[in-house]
N, C-alpha and C positions, 0 to 999 in steps of 0.2 A: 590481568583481571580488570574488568570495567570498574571503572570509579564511580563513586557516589557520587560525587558534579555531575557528572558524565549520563548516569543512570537518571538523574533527575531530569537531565536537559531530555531524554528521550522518551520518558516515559509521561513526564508532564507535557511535552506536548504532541501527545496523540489526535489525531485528526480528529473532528468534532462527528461524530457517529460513529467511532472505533470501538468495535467489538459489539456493534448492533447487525451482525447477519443475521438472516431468520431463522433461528436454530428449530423453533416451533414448526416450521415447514419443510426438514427434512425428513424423509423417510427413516428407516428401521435398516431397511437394505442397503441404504448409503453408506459404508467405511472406510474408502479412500479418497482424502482429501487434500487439495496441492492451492496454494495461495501463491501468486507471483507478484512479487514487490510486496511483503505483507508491513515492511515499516517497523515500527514498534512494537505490533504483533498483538495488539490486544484482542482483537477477530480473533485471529486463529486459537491463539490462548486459551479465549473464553470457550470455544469450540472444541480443543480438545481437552479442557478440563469436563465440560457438559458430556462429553461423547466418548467417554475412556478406553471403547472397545473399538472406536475406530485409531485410524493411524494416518497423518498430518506431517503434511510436509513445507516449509516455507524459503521458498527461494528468494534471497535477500542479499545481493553483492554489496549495499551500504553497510560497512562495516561497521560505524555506530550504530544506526540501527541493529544491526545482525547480534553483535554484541552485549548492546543492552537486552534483546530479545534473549538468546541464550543465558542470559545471568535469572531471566525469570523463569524459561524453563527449569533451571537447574532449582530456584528457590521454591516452586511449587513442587517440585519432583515429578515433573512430566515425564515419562517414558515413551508416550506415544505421538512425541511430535520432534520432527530434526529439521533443524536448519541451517541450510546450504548457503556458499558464499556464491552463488552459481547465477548466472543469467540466464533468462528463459530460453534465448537462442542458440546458448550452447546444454542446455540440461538434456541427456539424453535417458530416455526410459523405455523400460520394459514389459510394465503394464500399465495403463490406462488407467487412470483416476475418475471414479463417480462424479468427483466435484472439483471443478476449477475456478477458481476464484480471483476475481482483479477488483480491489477496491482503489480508484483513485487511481489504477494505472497510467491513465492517457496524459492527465495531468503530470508526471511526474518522470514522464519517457521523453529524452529528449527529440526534438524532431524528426533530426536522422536517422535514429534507431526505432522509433515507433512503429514501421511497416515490420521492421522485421520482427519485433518483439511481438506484433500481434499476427504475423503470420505461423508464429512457433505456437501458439496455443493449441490447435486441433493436434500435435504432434501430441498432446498429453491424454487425449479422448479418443473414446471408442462412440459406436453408432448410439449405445445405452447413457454414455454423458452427458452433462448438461453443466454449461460454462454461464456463472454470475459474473457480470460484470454492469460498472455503471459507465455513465456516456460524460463523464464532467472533465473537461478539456482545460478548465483554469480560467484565469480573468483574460480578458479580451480586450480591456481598457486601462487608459491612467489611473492609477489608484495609490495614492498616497501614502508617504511613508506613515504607517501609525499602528501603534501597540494591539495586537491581535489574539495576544495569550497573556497572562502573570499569574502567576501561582506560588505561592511559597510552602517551601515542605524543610521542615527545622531550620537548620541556620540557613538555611539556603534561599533564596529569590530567584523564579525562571522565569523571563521575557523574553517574547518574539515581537518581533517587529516587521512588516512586510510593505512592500512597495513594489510598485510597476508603472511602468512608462512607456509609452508608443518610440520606437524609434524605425522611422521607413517603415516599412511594413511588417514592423515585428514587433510584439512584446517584449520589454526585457522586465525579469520579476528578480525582486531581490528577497530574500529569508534570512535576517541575521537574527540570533540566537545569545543570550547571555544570562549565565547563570552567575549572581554576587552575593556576597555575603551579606543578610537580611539587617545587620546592624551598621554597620559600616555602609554599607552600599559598594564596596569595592569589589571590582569584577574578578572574578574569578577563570573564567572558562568563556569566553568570544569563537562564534562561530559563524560564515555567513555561506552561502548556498546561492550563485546566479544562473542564473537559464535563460535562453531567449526561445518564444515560440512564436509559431506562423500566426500573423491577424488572420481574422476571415480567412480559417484554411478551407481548401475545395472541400477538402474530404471528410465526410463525417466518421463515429463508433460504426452505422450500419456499414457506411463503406466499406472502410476497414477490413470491417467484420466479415462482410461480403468478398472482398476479395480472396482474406483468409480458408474460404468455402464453409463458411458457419451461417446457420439459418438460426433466425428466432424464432424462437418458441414461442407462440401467442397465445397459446394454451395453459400458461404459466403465467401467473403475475403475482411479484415479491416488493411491493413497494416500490421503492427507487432500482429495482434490482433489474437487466436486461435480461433475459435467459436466451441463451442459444446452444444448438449440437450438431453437430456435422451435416451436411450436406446431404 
């Protein structure tokens, strides 16, 4: 069972726009929807509470996240959304999903796997699909270690903390995590996350996206949102 530290640490820090898709701008005919890398899952969440006759799927191999996700399906009584421990390059399916969704994916695929993570996406669409995603690739520069979240929920205190630093030609980012207890200040739960990603990589989302054989859609525009469908 996810713990209450645990739960705080995941769901306090949800990405700053999480659970802002544009729900106002999907269709009636939309009901099959697949999120890859949904995170703490507050998007899709919100989406299948708003949208109960559709059916929601969130592919999430971060097992904290996956977990604390799952604890709020089960507290809302979601029935019409599952969550998979699966990666998008290995998920295989049967029918083709309305709507695929990557919020924040590029940033959060490590280099290596990146081409192939975004070449498995048209395996989830048909000619009739149409794939959200945004183009934000992460910091690109030194950026100082310093407090980027805090939030307290009952006894509890949850701090992120983020840093990055150029080394040769790469980023290295650092996310460490700590949830303490609010009187005391004594830590409870430490957690830290590093990656390194390409500086000034060649290849952009269009690239990418391009070589994947996904065109955009320019007929469509959702905010910060890219839309693209098959070739």
């Amino acid at each position: 069972m996810f713990s209450e530290v645990e739960s705080f640490y995941i769901f306090s820090g949800a990405a700053p726009g999480a659970g802002q898709f544009p729900l106002h701008r999907f269709p009636d005919g939309w009901s099959r929807f697949i999120e890859v890398g949904p995170g703490a899952g507050e998007g899709l969440l919100a989406l299948a509470q708003e949208m109960p006759a559709a059916t929601f799927v969130g592919l999430e191999p971060d097992a904290p996240a996956r977990s604390g996700m799952l604890s709020l399906v089960r507290e809302r009584g979601l029935r019409n959304l599952a969550v998979l421990p699966i990666p998008v390059q290995d998920f295989m399916c049967t029918d083709a999903f309305d709507i695929v969704l990557a919020d924040h994916l590029l940033c959060s695929v490590p280099d290596e796997n990146l081409e192939s993570c975004i070449a498995s996406l048209p395996r989830l669409m048909n000619k009739n699909s149409t794939l959200f995603i945004d183009d934000f690739f992460g910091v690109e520069e030194d950026f100082d270690g310093r407090v980027v979240a805090c939030a307290s929920a009952g006894i509890y205190t949850y701090t992120r903390w983020f840093h990055a630093e150029r080394v040769a030609s790469k980023i290295r980012i650092v996310n460490r995590y700590e949830v303490t207890a609010t009187a005391s200040g004594r830590v409870i739960w430490r957690d830290e996350k590093v990656f390194t990603r390409q500086r000034g990589r060649e290849r952009t989302c269009k690239d990418l996206l391009d070589i994947a054989g996904l065109v955009e859609d320019r007929s469509e525009t959702y905010d910060r949102w890219l839309c693209y469908r098959l070739a």
